[in-house]
N, CA, C and O atoms as CSV, one atom per row, in Angstrom:
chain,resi,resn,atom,element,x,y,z
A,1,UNK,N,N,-18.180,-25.334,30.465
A,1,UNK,CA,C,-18.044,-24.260,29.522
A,1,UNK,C,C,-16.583,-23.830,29.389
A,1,UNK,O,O,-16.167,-23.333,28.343
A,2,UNK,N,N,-15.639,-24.072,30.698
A,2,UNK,CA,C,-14.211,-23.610,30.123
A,2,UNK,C,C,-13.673,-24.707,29.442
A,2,UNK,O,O,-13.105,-24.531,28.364
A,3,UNK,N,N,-13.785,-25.828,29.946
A,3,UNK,CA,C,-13.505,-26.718,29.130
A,3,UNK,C,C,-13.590,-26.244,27.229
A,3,UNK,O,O,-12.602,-25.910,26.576
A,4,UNK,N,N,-14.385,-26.298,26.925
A,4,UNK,CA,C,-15.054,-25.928,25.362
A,4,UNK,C,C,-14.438,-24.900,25.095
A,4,UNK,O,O,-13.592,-25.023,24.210
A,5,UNK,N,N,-14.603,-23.530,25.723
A,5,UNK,CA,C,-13.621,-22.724,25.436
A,5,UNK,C,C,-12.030,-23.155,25.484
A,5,UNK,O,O,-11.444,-22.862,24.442
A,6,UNK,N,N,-11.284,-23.741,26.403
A,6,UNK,CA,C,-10.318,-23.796,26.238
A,6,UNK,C,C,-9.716,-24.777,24.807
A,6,UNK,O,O,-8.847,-24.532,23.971
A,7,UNK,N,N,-10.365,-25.612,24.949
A,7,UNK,CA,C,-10.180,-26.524,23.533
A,7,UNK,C,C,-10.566,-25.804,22.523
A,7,UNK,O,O,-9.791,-25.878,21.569
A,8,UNK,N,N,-11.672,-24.987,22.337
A,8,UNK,CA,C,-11.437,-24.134,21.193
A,8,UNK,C,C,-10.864,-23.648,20.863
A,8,UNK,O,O,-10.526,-23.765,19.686
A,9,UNK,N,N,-10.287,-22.640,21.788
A,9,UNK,CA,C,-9.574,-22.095,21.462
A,9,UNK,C,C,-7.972,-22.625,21.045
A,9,UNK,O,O,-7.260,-22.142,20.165
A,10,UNK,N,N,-7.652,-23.759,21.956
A,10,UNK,CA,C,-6.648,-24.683,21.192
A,10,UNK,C,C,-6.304,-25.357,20.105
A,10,UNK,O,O,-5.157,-25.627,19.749
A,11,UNK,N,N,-8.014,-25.826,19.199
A,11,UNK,CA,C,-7.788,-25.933,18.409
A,11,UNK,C,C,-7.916,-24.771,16.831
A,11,UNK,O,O,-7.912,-24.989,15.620
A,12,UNK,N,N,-8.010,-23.643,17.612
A,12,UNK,CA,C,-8.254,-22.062,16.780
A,12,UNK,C,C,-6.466,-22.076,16.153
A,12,UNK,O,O,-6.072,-22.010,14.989
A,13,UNK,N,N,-5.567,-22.203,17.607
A,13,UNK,CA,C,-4.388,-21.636,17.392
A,13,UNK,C,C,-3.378,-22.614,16.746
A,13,UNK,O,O,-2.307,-22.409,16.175
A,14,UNK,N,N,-4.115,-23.824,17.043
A,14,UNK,CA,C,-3.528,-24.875,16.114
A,14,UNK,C,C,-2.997,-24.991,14.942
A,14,UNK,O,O,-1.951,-25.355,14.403
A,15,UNK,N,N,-4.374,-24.433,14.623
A,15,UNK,CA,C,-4.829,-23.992,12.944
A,15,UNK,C,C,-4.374,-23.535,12.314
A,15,UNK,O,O,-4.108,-23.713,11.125
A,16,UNK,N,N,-4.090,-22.458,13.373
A,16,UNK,CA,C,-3.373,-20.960,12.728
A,16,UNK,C,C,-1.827,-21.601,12.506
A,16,UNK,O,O,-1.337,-21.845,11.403
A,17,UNK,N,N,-1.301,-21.774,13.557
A,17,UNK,CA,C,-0.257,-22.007,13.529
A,17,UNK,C,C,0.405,-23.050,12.375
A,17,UNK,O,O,1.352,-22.784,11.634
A,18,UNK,N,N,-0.272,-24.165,12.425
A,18,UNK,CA,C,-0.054,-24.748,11.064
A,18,UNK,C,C,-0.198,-23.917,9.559
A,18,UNK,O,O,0.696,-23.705,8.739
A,19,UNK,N,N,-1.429,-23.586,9.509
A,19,UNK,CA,C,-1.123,-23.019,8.422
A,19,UNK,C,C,-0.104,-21.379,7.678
A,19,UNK,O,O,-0.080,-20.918,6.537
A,20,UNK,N,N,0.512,-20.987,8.815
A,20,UNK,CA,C,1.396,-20.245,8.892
A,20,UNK,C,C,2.932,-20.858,8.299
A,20,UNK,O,O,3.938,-20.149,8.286
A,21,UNK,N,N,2.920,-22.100,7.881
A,21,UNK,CA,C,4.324,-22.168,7.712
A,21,UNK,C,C,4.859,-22.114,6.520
A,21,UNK,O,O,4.527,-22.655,5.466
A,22,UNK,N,N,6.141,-21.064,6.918
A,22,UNK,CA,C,7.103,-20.451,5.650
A,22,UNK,C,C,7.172,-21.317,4.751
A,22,UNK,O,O,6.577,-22.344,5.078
A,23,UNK,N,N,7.687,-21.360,3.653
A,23,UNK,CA,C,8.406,-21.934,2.258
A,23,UNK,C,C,9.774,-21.615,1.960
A,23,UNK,O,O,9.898,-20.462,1.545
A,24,UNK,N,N,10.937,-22.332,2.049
A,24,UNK,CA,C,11.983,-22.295,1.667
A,24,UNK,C,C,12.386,-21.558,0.230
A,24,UNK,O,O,11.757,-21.799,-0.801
A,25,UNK,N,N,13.460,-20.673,0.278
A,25,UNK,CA,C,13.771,-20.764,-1.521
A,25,UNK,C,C,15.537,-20.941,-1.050
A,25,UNK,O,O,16.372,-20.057,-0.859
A,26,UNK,N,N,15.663,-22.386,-0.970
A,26,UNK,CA,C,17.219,-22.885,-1.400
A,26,UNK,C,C,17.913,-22.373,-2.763
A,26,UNK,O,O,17.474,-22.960,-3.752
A,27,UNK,N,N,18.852,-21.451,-3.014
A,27,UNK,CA,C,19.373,-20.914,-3.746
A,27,UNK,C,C,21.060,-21.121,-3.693
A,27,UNK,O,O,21.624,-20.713,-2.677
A,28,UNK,N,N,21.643,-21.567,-4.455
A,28,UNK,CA,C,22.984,-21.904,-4.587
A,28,UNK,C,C,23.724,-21.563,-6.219
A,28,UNK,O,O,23.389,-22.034,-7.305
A,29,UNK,N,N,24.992,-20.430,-5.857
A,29,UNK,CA,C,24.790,-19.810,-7.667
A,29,UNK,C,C,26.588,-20.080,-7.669
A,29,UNK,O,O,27.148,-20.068,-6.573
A,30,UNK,N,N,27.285,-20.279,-8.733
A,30,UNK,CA,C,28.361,-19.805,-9.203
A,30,UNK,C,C,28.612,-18.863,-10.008
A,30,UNK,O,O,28.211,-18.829,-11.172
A,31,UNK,N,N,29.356,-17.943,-9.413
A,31,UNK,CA,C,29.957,-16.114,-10.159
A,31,UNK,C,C,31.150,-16.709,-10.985
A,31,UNK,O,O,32.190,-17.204,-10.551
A,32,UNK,N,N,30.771,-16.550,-12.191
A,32,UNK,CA,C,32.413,-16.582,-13.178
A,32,UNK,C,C,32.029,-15.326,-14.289
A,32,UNK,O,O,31.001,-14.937,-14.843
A,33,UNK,N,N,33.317,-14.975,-14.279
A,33,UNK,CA,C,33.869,-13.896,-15.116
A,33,UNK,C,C,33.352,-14.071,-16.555
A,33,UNK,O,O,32.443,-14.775,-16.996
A,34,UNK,N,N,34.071,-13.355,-17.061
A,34,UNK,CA,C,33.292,-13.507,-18.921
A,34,UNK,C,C,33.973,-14.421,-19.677
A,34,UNK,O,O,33.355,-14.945,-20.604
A,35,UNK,N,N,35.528,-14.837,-19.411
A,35,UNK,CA,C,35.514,-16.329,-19.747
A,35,UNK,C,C,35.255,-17.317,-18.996
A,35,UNK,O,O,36.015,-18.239,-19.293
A,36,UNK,N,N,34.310,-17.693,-17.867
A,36,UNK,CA,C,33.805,-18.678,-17.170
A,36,UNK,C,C,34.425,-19.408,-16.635
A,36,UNK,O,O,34.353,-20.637,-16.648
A,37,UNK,N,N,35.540,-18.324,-15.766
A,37,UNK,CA,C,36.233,-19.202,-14.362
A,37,UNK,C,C,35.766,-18.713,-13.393
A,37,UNK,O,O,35.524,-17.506,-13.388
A,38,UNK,N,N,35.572,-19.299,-12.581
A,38,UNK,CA,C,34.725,-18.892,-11.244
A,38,UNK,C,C,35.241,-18.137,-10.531
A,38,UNK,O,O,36.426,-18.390,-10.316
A,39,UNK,N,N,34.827,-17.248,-10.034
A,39,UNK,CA,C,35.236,-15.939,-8.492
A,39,UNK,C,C,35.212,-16.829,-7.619
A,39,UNK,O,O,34.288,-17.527,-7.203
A,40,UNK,N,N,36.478,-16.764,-7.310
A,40,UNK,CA,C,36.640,-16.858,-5.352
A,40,UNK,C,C,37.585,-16.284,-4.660
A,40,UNK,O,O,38.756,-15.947,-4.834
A,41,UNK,N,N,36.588,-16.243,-3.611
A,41,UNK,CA,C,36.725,-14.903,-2.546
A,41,UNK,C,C,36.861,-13.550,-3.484
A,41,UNK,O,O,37.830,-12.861,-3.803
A,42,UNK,N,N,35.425,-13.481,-3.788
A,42,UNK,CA,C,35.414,-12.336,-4.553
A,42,UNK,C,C,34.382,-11.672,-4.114
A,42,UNK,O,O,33.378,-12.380,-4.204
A,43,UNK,N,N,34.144,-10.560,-3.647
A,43,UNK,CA,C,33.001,-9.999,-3.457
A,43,UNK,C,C,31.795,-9.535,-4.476
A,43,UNK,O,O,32.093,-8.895,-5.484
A,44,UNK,N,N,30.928,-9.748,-4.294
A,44,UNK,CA,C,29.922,-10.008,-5.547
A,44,UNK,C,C,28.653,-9.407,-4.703
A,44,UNK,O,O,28.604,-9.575,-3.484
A,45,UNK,N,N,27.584,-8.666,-5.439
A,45,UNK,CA,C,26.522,-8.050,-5.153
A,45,UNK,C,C,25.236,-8.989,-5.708
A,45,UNK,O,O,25.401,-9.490,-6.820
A,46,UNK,N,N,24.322,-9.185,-5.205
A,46,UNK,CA,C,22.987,-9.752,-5.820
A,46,UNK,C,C,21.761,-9.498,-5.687
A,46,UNK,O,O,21.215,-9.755,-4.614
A,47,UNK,N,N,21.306,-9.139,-6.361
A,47,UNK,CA,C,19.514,-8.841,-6.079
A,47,UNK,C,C,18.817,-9.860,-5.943
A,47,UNK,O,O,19.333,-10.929,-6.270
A,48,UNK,N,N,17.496,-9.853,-5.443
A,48,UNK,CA,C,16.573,-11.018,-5.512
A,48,UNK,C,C,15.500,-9.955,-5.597
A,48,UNK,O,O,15.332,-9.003,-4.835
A,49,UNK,N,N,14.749,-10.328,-6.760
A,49,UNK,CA,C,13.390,-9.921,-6.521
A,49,UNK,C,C,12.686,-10.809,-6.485
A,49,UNK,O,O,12.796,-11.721,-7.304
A,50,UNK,N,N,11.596,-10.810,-5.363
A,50,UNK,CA,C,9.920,-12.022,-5.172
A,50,UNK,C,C,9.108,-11.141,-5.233
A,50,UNK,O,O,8.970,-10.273,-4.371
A,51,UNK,N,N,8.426,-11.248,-6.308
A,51,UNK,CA,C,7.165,-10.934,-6.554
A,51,UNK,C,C,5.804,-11.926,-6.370
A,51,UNK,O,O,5.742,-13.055,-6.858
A,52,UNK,N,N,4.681,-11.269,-5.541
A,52,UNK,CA,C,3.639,-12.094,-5.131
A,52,UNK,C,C,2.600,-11.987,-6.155
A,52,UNK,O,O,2.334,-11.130,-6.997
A,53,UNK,N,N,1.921,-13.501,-5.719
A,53,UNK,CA,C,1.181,-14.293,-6.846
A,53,UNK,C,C,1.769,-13.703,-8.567
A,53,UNK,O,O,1.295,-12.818,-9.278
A,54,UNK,N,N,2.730,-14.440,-8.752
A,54,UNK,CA,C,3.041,-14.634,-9.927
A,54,UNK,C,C,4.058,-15.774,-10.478
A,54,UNK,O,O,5.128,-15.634,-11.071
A,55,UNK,N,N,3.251,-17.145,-10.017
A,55,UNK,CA,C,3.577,-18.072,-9.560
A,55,UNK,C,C,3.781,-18.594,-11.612
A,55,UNK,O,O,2.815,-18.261,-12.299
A,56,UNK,N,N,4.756,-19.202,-12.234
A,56,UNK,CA,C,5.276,-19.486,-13.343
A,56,UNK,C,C,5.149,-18.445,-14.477
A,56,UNK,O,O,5.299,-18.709,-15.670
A,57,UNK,N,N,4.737,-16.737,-13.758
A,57,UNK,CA,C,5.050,-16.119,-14.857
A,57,UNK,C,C,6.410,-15.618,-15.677
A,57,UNK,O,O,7.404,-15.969,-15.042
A,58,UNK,N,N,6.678,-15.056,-16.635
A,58,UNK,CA,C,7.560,-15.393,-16.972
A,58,UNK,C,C,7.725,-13.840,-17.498
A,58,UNK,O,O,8.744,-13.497,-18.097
């Protein structure tokens, strides 16, 4: 009986654990001015908003 329990429970946390894994959002931007030369070493502010389940709305 510990046997069974212990494997259950190993394969409980397995589970879990797999299906717990994050998703990347790789993001890479260039800042240019209003005639479109690029900032550098410029300090620059950015928002990100993620909004959930609203997966290709627009």
């Amino acid at each position: 009986m510990k046997h069974f329990l212990f494997i259950s429970t190993l394969v409980l946390f397995s589970i879990t654990v797999w299906a717990q894994a994050p998703t990347k959002l790789n993001y890479q931007a260039v800042i240019r001015d209003n005639s479109g030369v690029p900032l550098v070493s410029t300090p620059v502010s950015i928002t990100f908003t993620v909004h959930k389940n609203t997966e290709g709305a627009q």
